[in-house]
Phi, psi and omega in degrees: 000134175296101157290142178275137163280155173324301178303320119025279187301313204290314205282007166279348186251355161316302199287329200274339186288325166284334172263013174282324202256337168285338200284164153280127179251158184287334169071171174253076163284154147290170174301334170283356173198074149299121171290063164288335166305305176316324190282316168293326178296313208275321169294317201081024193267149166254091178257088207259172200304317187274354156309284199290347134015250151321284200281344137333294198277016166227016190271147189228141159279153156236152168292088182106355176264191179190143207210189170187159178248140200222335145235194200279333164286039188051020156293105160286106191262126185212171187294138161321272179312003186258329194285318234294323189322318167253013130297333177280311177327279177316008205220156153208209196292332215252334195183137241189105195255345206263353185268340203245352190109140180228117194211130196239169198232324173223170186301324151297348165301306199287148231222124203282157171236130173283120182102297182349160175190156180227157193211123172214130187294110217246346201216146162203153187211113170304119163217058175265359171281322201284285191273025158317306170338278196302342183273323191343123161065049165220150208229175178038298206215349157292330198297290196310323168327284198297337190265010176292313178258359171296289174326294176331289194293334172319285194285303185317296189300001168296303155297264160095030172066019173316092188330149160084021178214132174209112227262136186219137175221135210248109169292327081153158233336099189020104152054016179272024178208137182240163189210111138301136205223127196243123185250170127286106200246143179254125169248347170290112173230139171220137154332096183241338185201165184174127158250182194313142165296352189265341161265320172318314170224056194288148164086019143056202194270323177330289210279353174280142178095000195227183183203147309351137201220150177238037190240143154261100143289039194223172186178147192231118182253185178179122186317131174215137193250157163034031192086354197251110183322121170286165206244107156251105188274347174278107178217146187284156194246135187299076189268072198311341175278184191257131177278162225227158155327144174060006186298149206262158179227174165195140251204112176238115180202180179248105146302108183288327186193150175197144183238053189267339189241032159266160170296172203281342159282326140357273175332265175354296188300304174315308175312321190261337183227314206264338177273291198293342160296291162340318161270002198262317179277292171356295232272336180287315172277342158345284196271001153303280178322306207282331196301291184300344192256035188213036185255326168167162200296341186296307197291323188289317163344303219259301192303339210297292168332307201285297177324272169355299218261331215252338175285344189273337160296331160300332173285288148002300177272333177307314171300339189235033113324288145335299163252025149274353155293335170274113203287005163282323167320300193282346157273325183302307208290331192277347168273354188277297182284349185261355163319291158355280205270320153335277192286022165261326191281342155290005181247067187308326164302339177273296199335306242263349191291318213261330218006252197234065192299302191259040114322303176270332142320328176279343199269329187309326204260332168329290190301321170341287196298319195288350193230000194290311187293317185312320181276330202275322200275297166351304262227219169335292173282016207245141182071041174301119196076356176261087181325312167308343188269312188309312174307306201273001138313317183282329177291338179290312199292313190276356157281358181274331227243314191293347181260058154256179158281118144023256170303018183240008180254158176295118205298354183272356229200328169349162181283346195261353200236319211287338183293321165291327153302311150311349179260342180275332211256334182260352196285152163296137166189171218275159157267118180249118204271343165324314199276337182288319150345295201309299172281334168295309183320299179322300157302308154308308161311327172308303203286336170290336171285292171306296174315359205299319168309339201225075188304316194301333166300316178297297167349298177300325172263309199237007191031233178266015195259161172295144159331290206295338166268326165280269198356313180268355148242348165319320223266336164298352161353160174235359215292354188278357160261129195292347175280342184267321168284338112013307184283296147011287208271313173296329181278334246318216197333296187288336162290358195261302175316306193260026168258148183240029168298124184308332219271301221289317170303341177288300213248060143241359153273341198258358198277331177298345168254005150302300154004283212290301196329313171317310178274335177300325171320295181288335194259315184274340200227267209283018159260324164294316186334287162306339209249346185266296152359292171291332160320296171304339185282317190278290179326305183321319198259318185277355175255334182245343159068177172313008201239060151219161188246106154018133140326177178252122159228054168051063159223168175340139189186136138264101177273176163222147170197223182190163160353128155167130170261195187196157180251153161191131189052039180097357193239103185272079168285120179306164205269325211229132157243156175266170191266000163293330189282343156287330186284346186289322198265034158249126175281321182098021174241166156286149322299036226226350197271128184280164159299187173289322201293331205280306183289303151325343185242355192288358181273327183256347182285142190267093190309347191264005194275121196288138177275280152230176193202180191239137153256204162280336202293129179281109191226167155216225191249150221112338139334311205295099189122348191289117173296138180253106196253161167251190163349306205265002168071064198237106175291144207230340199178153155233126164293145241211334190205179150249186169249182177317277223297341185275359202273021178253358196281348196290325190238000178162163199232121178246137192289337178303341204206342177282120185236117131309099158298143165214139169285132200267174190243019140325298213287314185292302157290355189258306176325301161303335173273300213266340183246326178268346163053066173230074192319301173309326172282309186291346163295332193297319176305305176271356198073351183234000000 
């Protein structure tokens, strides 16, 4: 297999930026205005109402994930790495589940991940009128105020507080549409299969992002109500053979996030500021966790999950650092906005309608900039990675927020969020307080360093004391019990006024400059932002009507492509690797070391059974778990990765060379039979 070198990379992701912005892409429509016709011309395919349907009603949310139900008994296939979080939950000094793995043999085995929810898309309701209403002719921080609460009554009246449901309201192509999303939500998810991480994530962060790929990268959780499986007769059906070259995919998943329709001062600002602060802490705190995870096996342990998430994110931004760096990129978008803003200006009833969104969007990165670290450190980011501080911010701010009305509370604290809220802040889940040290420590510093400029700011986060002494007492916190927060969360204001947990007191001194920053924030930057945003939208739609598809925000979304590897620059990658091709590419070092179980079994395994493969399909991240189906909406695989060339998918997609990985349900049964010999779960899938 070719490796890319650093240098490698930079000039694959130069060549991927400029063909992001020329290519036509298949994109992540919604279901409601799928291009099914296009998909029969170009496939030959039919994908009619009761086909998206099916595939709605067996498509799953996860937290940061996409998942799918593949039998009548609530089994759920979702990614090895969507999991890991309740493996770590679930593991301890005595038994190390994400290194060794997890595996039942009966149902009584499977085992809940504390927190976990599952979500499947039962609904959706255009109410973009109601929040026209309420914003109308209102701007900075009155726009956001009103449209804070539009949104609120949208999801109650959605909802109506219903058990077992939860209401979301989603703007879509930057505010030119608002869409309630309406779920049916699972808090039992139980564990059911998962394999060692060194095969989930054999060739390690070298091989993320690449292709040829050896990972099983799958894991089956399962839906449970009241103590009981839930009985799902809508399921995508296991279809265990190897998909063929040029075969049509189909891709039902939650994309999380694309900045593909902001403007080129947008752009610019991610480029100049906002990625690179962001990777500049990634790379710092990295080498902390590595530092610490090289102390002894209980620390590599604890640090291994943390590691995993900040290279893959570190990747993740590198690419796309790059190719907002490239300046063909960045003329294609200006050619693009100045397309735009022509056929508004030739519209004199639009001109006079749309008048000068980017414009006001350009004046807007002035503040961008002028507020970004004080909000990022405050704000947004703050107290990063640390579970004790996220408890005890959502308990001060909701004894602050639950006696207002309902639209008058910080849109998180609504009547239609709270019950979920109450549900994240009492479930148990573990505290590891070394990494909570790590990350506060860490998070102070930063901020005594970004803040240096702003003493009131600083003031606000460390008074006289060092990162390093506050930290190791905040981390004395009692907030890791779930009874103490409990108690917390029932008392509300005055049990909060009279505790005297350092954590809950820290961030009831810092929360009024957290505050304020949020409101200059919502009045200078994201309230102008947005309310110019729905302008560009309207322009968009009168000029191109539907047939462009939303960012991706991380709700329900169906791409299409197909089978398919790619050349670039003379170098031609195959589509499909086998699970023979992992032992050739194993060294026996890290990452590179198959398990034990894996080596014990290679005498029985059918080395040519395709492993993983590449499609066409337009994904990013959030994706990740998501079933990859065929013509018959038959699951083939779940996805899992991109390749290099995809990690520009954030600002654009070119179908030549942007590949979706995927674990084939090939591999994954041949796996389940000859190496975990888990005969139940592959009858429940096959049938045999």
């Amino acid at each position: 297999m070719n490796r890319v070198s650093p240098l490698a990379v930079t000039v694959c992701l130069g060549a991927l930026s400029f063909a992001s912005a020329a290519a036509a892409d298949e994109g992540m429509w919604t279901y409601e205005n799928f291009p099914s016709a296009k998909v029969q011309a170009t496939y030959g395919v039919k994908i009619d109402k009761p086909w998206l349907d099916h595939m709605r009603a067996a498509s799953v949310r996860l937290p940061g994930c996409s998942a799918s139900v593949v039998s009548k008994d609530g089994l759920v296939l979702t990614n090895n790495h969507c999991v890991v979080d309740c493996l770590v939950e679930l593991s301890s000094p005595e038994k190390d589940h994400m290194k060794d793995g997890f595996l039942t043999a009966t149902r009584a085995e499977e085992r809940q991940c504390p927190g976990m929810t599952a979500e499947i898309l039962v609904g959706t309701f255009d109410v973009t009128d109601q929040i026209r209403a309420a914003t109308d002719g209102k701007t900075g921080q009155d726009y956001a105020t009103a449209r804070s609460a539009a949104i609120a009554a949208a999801e109650q009246a959605n909802c109506k507080g219903e058990a077992g449901f939860r209401c979301q309201t989603i703007p879509l192509y930057r505010g030119g549409q608002y869409v309630v999303y309406r779920y049916q939500r699972y808090t039992d998810v139980r564990m059911v299969f998962a394999p060692e991480f060194a095969a989930a994530f054999f060739g390690g962060d070298p091989d993320n992002f690449n292709f040829p790929r050896y990972d099983i990268d799958a894991a089956f959780l399962r839906l449970y109500d009241k103590g009981q499986v839930v009985k799902t007769p809508t399921f995508l059906k296991w279809n265990a053979s190897a998909p063929k070259a040029g075969e049509p995919t189909f891709v039902s998943g939650n994309p999380g996030s694309t900045e593909r329709l902001l403007t080129v001062s947008q752009l610019e600002t991610y480029r100049d500021l906002t990625i690179p602060a962001a990777q500049l802490q990634r790379s710092e705190l990295r080498g902390r966790l590595i530092e610490y995870g090289r102390r002894d096996g209980e620390a590599k342990r604890l640090v291994a999950d943390p590691i995993f998430s900040l290279e893959n994110s570190y990747k993740v931004f590198f690419g796309r650092q790059f190719t907002l760096n490239d300046a063909a990129f960045l003329d294609m978008k200006r050619r693009e906005e100045a397309e735009l803003r022509a056929k508004v200006a030739a519209d004199p009833k639009l001109a006079a309608e749309i008048g000068d969104p980017w414009g006001e969007i350009d004046a807007a990165q002035k503040a961008y900039a002028d507020s970004f670290l004080a909000y990022r450190q405050l704000e947004s980011d703050a107290g990063r990675g640390s579970q004790l501080f996220a408890w005890a911010r959502t308990l001060v701010r909701a004894a602050a927020e639950r006696p207002k009305a309902s639209g008058e509370r910080l849109s998180e604290f609504a009547d239609s969020r709270l019950a979920g809220v109450e549900r994240g802040l009492t479930t148990a889940k573990k505290v590891e307080l070394p990494l909570e040290q790590i990350n506060l420590e860490h998070w102070l510093l930063k901020s005594r360093e970004y803040l240096a400029a702003d003493p009131e700011a600083q003031a606000a986060v460390l008074g006289r004391e060092s990162p390093e002494g506050l930290a190791a007492r905040l981390v004395k916190s009692k907030l890791a019990d779930p009874a103490v927060r409990k108690a917390l969360w029932d008392g509300g204001a005055e049990a909060i006024k009279a505790s005297d947990d350092p954590m809950i007191q820290f961030v009831l001194k810092l929360d009024p400059a957290a505050r304020g920053v949020r409101t200059v924030w919502e009045a200078k930057v994201s309230g102008p932002t947005d309310r110019a945003a729905e302008r560009i939208a309207k322009a968009r739609f009168a000029a191109y009507g539907d047939s462009v598809y939303p960012d991706a925000t991380f709700t329900l979304r169906l791409s299409y492509g197909k089978v398919a590897g790619w050349t670039h620059r003379g170098r031609t990658v195959e589509p499909f690797t086998t699970l023979g091709g992992a032992f050739e590419r194993a060294t026996g070092e890290e990452p590179y070391a198959l398990p034990k179980s894996w080596l014990d079994a290679k005498a029985g395994l059918k080395l040519d059974t395709v492993y993983d493969f590449v499609t066409t399909n337009d994904i990013i991240g959030g994706n990740s778990g998501s079933p990859v189906v065929n013509a018959k909406g038959e699951v083939i695989g779940a996805a899992f990765d991109g390749n290099i060339h995809s990690l520009g998918g954030a600002y654009g997609y070119d179908g030549a060379i942007n590949r979706t990985v995927v674990v084939s349900t090939a591999g994954v049964t041949e796996a389940l039979k000859t190496i975990y010999r888990r005969d139940a779960l592959v009858k429940e899938l096959t049938g045999k």
